[in-house]
The first five atom37 places (N, CA, C, CB, O) and aatype in JSON, in Angstrom:
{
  "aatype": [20, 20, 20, 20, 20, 20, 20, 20, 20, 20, 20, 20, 20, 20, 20, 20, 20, 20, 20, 20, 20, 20, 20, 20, 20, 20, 20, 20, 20, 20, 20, 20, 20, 20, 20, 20, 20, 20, 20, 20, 20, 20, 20, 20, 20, 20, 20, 20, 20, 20, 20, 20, 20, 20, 20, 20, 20, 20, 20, 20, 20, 20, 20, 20, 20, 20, 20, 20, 20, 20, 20, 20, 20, 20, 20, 20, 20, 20, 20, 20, 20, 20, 20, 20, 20, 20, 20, 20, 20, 20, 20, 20, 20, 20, 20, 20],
  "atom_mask": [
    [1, 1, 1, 1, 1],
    [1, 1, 1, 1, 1],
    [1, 1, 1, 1, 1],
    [1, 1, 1, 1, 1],
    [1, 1, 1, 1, 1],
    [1, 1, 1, 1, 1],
    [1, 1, 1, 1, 1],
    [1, 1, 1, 1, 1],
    [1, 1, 1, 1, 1],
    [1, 1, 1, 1, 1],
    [1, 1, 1, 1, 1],
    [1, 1, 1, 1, 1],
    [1, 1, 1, 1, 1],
    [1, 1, 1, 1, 1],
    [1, 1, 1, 1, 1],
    [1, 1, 1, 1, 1],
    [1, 1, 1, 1, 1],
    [1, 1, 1, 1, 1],
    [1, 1, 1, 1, 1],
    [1, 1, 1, 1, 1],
    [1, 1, 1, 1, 1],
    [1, 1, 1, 1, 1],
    [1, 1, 1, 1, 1],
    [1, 1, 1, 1, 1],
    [1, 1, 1, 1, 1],
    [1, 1, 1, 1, 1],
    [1, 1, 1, 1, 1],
    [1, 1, 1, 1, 1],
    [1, 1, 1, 1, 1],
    [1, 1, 1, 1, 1],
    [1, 1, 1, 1, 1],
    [1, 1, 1, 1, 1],
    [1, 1, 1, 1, 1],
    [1, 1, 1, 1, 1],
    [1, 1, 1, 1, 1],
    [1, 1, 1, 1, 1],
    [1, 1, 1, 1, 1],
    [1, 1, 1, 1, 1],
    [1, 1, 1, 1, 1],
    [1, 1, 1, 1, 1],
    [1, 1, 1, 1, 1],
    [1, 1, 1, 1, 1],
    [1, 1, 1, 1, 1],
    [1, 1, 1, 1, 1],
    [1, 1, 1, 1, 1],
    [1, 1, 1, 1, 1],
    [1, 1, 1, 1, 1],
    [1, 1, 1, 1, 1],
    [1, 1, 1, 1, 1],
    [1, 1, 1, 1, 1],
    [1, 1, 1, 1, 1],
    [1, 1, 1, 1, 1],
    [1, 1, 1, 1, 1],
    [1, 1, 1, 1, 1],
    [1, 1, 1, 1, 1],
    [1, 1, 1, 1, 1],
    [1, 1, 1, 1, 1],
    [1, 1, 1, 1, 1],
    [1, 1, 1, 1, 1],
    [1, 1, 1, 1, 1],
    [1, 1, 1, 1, 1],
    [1, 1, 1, 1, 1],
    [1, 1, 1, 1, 1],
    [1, 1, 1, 1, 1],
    [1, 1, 1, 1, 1],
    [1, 1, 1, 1, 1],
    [1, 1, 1, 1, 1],
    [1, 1, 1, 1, 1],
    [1, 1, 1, 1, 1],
    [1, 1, 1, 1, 1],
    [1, 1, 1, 1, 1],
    [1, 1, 1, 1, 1],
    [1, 1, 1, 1, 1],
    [1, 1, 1, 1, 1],
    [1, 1, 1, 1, 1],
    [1, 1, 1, 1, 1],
    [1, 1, 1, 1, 1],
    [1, 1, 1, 1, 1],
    [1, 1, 1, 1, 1],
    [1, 1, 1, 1, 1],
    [1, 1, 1, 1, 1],
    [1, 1, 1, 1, 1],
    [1, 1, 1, 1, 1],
    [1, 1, 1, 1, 1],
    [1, 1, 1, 1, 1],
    [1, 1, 1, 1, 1],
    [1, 1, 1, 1, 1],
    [1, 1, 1, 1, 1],
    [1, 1, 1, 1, 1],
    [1, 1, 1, 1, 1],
    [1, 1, 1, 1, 1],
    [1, 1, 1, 1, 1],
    [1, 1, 1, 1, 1],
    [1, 1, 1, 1, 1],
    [1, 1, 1, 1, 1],
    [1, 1, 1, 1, 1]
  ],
  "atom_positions": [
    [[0.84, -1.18, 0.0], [0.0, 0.0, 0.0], [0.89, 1.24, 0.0], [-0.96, 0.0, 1.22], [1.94, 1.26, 0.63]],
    [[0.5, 2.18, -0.64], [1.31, 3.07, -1.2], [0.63, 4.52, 0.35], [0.85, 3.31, -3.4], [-0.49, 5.01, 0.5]],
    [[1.94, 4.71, 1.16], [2.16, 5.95, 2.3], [1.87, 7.03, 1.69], [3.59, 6.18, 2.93], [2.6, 7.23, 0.72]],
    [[0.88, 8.02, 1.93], [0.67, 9.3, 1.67], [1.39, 9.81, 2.13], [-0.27, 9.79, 1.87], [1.57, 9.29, 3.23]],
    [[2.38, 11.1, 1.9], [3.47, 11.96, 2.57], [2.9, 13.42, 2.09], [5.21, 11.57, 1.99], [2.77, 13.86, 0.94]],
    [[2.6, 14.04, 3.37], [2.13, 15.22, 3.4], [2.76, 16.36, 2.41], [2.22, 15.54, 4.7], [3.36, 15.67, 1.58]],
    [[2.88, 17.34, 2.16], [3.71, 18.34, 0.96], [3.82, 19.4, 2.69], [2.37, 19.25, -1.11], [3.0, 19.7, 3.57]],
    [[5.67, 19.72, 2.4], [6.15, 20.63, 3.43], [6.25, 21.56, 3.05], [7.12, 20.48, 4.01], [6.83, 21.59, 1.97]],
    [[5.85, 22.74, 3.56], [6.03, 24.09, 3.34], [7.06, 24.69, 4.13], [4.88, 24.75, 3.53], [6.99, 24.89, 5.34]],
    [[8.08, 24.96, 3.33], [9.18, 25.4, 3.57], [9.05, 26.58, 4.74], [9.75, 25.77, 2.28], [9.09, 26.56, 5.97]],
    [[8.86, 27.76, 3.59], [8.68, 28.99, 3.54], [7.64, 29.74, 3.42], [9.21, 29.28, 2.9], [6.72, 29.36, 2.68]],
    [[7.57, 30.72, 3.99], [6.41, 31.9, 3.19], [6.85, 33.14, 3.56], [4.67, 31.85, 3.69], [6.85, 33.64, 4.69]],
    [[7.35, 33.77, 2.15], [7.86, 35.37, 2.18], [6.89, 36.32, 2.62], [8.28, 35.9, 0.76], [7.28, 37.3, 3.25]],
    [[5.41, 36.12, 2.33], [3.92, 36.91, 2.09], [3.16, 35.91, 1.76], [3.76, 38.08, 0.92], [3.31, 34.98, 0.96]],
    [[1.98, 36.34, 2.76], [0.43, 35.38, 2.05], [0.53, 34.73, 0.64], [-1.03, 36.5, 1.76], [0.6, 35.39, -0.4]],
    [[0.55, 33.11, 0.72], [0.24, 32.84, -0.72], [-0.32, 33.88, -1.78], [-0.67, 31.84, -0.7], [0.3, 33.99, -2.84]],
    [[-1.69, 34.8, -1.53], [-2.67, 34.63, -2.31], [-2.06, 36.08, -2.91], [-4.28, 34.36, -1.66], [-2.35, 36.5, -4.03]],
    [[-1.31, 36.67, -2.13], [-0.41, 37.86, -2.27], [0.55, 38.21, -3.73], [0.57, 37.67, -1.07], [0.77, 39.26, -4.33]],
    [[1.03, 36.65, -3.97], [1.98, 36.26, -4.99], [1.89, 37.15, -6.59], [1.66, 34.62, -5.18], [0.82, 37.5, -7.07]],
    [[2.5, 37.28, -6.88], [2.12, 38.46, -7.84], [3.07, 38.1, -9.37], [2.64, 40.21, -6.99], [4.01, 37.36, -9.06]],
    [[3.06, 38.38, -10.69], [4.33, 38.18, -11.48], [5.52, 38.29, -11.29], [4.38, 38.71, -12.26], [5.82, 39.25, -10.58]],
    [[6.56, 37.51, -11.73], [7.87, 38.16, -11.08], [8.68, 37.36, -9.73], [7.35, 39.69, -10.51], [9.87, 37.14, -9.49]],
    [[7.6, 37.11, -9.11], [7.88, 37.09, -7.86], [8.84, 35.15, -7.43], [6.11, 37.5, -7.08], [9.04, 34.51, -8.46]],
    [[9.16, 34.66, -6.52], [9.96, 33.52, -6.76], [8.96, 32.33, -5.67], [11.84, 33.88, -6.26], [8.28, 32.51, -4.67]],
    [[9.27, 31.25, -6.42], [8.55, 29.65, -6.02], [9.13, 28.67, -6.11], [7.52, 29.17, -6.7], [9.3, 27.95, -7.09]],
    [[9.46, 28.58, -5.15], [10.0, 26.76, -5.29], [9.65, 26.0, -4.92], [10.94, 26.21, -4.96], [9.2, 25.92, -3.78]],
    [[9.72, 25.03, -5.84], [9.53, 23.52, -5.82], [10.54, 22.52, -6.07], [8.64, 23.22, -6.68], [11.07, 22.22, -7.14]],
    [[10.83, 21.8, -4.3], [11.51, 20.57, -3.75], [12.94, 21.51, -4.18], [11.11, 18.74, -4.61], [13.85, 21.0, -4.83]],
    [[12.98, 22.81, -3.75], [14.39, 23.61, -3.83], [14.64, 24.54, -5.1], [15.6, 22.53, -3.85], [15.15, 25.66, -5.15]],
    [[14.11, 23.74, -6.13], [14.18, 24.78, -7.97], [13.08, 26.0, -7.8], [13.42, 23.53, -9.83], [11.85, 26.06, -7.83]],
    [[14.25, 27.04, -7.61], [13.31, 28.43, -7.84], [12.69, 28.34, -9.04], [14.09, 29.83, -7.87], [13.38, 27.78, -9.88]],
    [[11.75, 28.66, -9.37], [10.76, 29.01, -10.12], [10.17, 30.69, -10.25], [9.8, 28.12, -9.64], [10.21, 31.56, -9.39]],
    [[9.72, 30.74, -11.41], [8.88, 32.69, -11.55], [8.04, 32.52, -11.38], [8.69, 33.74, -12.75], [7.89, 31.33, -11.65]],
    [[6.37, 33.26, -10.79], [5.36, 33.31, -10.99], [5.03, 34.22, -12.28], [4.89, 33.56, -9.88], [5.34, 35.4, -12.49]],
    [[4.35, 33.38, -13.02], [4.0, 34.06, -14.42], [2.19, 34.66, -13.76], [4.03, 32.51, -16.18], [1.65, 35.5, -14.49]],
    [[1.79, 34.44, -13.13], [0.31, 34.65, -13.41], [-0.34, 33.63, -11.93], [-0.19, 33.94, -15.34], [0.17, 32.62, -11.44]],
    [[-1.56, 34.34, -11.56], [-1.93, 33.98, -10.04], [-3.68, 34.49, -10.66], [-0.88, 35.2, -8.36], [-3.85, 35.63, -11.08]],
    [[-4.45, 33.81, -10.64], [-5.56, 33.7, -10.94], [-6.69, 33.05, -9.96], [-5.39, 33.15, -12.0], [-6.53, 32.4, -8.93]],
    [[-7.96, 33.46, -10.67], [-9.36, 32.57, -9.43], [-10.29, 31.26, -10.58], [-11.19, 34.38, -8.68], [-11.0, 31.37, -11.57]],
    [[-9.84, 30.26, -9.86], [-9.83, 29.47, -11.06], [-11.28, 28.83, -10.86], [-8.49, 28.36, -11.17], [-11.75, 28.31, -11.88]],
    [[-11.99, 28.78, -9.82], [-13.66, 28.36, -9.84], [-13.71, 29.18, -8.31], [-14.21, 26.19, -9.87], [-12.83, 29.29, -7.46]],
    [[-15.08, 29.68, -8.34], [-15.48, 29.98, -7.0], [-16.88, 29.19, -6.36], [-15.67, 31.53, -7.02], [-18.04, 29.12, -6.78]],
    [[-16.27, 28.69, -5.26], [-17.08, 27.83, -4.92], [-17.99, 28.46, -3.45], [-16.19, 26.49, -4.76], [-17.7, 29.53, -2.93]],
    [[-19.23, 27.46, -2.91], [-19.68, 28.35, -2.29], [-18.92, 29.17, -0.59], [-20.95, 27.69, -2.23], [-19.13, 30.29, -0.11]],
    [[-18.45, 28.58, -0.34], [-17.46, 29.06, 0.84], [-16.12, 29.55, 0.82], [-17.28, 28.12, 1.62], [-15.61, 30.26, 1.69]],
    [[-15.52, 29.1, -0.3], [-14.41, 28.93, -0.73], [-14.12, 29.14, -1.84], [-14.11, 28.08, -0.53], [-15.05, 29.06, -2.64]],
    [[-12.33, 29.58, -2.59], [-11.97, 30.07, -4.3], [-10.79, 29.1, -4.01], [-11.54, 32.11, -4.89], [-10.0, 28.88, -3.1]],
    [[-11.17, 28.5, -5.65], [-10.36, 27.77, -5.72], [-9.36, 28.19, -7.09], [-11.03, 26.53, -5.64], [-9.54, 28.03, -8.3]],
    [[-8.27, 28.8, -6.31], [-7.12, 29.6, -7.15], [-5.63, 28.72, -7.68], [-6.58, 30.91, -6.05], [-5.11, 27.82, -7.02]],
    [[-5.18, 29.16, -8.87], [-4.5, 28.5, -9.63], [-3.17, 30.14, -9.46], [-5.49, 27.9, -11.32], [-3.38, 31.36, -9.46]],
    [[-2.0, 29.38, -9.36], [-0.83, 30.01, -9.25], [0.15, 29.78, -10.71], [-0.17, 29.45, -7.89], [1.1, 29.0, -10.65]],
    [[-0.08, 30.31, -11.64], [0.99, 29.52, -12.7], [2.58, 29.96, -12.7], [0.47, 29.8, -14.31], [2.82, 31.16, -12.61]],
    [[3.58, 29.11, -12.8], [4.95, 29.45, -12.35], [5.63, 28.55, -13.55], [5.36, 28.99, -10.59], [5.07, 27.79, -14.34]],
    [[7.12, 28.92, -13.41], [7.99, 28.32, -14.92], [9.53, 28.66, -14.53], [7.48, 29.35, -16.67], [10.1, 29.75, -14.44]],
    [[10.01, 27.34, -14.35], [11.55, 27.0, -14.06], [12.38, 27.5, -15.19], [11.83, 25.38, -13.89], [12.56, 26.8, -16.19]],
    [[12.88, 28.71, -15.06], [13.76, 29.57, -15.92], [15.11, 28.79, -16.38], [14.14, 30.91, -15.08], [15.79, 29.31, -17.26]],
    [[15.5, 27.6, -15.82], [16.39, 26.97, -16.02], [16.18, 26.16, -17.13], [16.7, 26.46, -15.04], [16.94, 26.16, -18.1]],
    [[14.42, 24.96, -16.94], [14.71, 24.32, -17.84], [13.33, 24.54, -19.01], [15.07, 22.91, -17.25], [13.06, 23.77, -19.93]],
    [[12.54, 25.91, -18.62], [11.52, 26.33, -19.47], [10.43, 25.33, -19.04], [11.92, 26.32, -21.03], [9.68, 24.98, -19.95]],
    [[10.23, 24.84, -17.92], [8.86, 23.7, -17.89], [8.13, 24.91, -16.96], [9.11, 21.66, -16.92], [8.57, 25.76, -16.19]],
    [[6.51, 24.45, -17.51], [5.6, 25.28, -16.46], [4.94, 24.4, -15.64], [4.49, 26.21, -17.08], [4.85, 23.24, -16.04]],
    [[4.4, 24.76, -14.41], [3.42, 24.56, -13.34], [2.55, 25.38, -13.38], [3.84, 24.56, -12.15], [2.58, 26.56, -13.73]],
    [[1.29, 24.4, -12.82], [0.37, 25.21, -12.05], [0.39, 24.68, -10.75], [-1.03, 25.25, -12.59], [0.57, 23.48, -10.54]],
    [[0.19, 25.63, -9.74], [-0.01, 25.72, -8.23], [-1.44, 26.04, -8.32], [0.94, 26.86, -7.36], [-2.05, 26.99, -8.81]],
    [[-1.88, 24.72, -7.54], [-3.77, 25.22, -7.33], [-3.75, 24.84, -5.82], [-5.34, 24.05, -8.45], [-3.09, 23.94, -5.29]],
    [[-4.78, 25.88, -5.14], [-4.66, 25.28, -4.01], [-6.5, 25.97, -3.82], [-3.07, 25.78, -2.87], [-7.22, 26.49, -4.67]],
    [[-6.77, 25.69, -2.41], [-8.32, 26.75, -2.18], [-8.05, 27.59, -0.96], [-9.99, 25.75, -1.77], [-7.66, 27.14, 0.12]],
    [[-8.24, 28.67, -1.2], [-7.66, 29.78, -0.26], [-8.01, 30.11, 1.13], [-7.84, 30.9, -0.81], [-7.66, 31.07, 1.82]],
    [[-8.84, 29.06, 1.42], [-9.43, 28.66, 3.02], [-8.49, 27.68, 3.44], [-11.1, 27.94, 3.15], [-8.26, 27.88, 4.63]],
    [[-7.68, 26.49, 2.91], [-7.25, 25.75, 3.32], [-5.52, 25.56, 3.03], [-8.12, 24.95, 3.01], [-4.98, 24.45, 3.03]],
    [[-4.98, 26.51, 2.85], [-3.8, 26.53, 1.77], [-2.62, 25.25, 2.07], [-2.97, 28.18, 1.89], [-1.95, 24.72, 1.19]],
    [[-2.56, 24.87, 3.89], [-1.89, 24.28, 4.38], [-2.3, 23.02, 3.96], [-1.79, 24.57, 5.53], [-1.25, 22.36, 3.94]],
    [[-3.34, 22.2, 3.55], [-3.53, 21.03, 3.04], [-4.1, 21.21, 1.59], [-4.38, 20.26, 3.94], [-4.87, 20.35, 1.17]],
    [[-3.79, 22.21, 0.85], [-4.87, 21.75, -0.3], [-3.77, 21.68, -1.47], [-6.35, 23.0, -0.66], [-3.89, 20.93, -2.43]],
    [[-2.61, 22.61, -1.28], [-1.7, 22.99, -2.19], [-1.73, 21.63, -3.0], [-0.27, 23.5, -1.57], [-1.88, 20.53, -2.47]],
    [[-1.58, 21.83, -4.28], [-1.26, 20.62, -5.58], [-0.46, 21.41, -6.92], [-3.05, 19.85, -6.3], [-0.6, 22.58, -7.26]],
    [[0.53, 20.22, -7.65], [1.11, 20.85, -7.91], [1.06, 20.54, -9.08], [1.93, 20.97, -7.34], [1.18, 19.32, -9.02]],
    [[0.95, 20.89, -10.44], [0.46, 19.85, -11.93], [1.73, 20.68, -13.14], [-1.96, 20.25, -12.65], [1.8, 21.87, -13.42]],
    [[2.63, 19.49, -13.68], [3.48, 20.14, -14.86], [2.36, 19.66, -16.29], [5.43, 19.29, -14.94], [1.57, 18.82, -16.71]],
    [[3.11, 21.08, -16.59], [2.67, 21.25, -18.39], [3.08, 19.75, -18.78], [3.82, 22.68, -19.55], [3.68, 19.31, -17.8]],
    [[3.02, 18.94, -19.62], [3.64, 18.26, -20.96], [3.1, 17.93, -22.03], [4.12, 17.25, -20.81], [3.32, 16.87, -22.63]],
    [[2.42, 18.71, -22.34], [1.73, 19.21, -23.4], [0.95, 20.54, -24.01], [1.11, 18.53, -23.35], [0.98, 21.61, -23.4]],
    [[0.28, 20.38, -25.23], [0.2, 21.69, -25.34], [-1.14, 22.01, -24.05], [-0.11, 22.11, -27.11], [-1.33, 23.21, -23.88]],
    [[-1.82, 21.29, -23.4], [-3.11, 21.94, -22.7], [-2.98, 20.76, -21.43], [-4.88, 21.95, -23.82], [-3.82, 20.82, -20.54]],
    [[-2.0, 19.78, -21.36], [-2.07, 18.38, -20.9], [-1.08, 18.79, -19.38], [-1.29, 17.03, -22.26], [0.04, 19.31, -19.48]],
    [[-1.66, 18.48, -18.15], [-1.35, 18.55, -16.64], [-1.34, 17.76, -15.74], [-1.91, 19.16, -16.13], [-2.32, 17.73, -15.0]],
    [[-0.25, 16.88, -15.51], [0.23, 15.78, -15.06], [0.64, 16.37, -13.48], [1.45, 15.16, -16.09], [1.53, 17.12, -13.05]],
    [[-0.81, 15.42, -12.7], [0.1, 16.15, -11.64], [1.27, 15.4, -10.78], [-0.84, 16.72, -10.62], [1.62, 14.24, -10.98]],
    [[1.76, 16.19, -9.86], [2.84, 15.58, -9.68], [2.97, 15.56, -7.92], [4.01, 16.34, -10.56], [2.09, 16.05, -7.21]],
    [[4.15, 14.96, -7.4], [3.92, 14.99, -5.87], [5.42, 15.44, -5.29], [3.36, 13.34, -5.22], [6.34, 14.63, -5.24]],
    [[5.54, 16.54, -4.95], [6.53, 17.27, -4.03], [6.74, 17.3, -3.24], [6.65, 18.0, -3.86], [5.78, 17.55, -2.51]],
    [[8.39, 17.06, -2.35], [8.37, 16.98, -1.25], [8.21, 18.14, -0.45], [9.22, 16.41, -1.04], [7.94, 17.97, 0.74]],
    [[8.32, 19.26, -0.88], [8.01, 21.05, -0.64], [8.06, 22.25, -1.55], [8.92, 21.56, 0.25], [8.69, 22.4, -2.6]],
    [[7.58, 22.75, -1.17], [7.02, 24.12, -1.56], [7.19, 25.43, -0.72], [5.63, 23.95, -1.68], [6.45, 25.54, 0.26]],
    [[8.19, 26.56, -1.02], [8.05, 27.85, -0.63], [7.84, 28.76, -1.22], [8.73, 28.19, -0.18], [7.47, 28.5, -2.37]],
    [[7.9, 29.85, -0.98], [7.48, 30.95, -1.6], [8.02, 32.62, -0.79], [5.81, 30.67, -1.64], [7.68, 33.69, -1.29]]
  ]
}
């Protein structure tokens, strides 16, 4: 049976939801840019927001989705590999 392992949050420079273009993200240590921080469905208690970011090193993008009531358990983390196609993936951390 396959152990669920929680996602560690390193860091936090400023409120997730704060995150703006420009600004830096890493994932499992590889800084990353935030290209774009969006509201990706709004639900009734809760928004469920998409962070998009892109490893300047090797040109791959992410999206960071998380829901902004719960940020400490919801964070998920999905790479591009394709032209519209989001594989998600499982990290051992995340700062910002």
């Amino acid at each position: 049976m396959e152990e669920f392992v929680a996602l560690k949050i390193e860091k936090q420079s400023k409120p997730l939801g704060k995150l703006v273009k420009g600004d830096k993200f890493f994932i499992n240590g590889s800084e990353m840019i935030v290209d774009s921080q969006f509201l990706f469905m709004a639900h009734k208690d809760t928004n469920e927001m998409i962070i998009e970011v892109y490893n300047p090193a090797n040109e791959r993008e992410y999206q960071v989705r998380y829901f902004d009531d719960q940020i400490e358990t919801s964070i998920e983390v999905f790479e591009l590999v394709g032209d519209f196609e989001y594989v998600r993936r499982e990290p051992k951390s995340v700062a910002w």
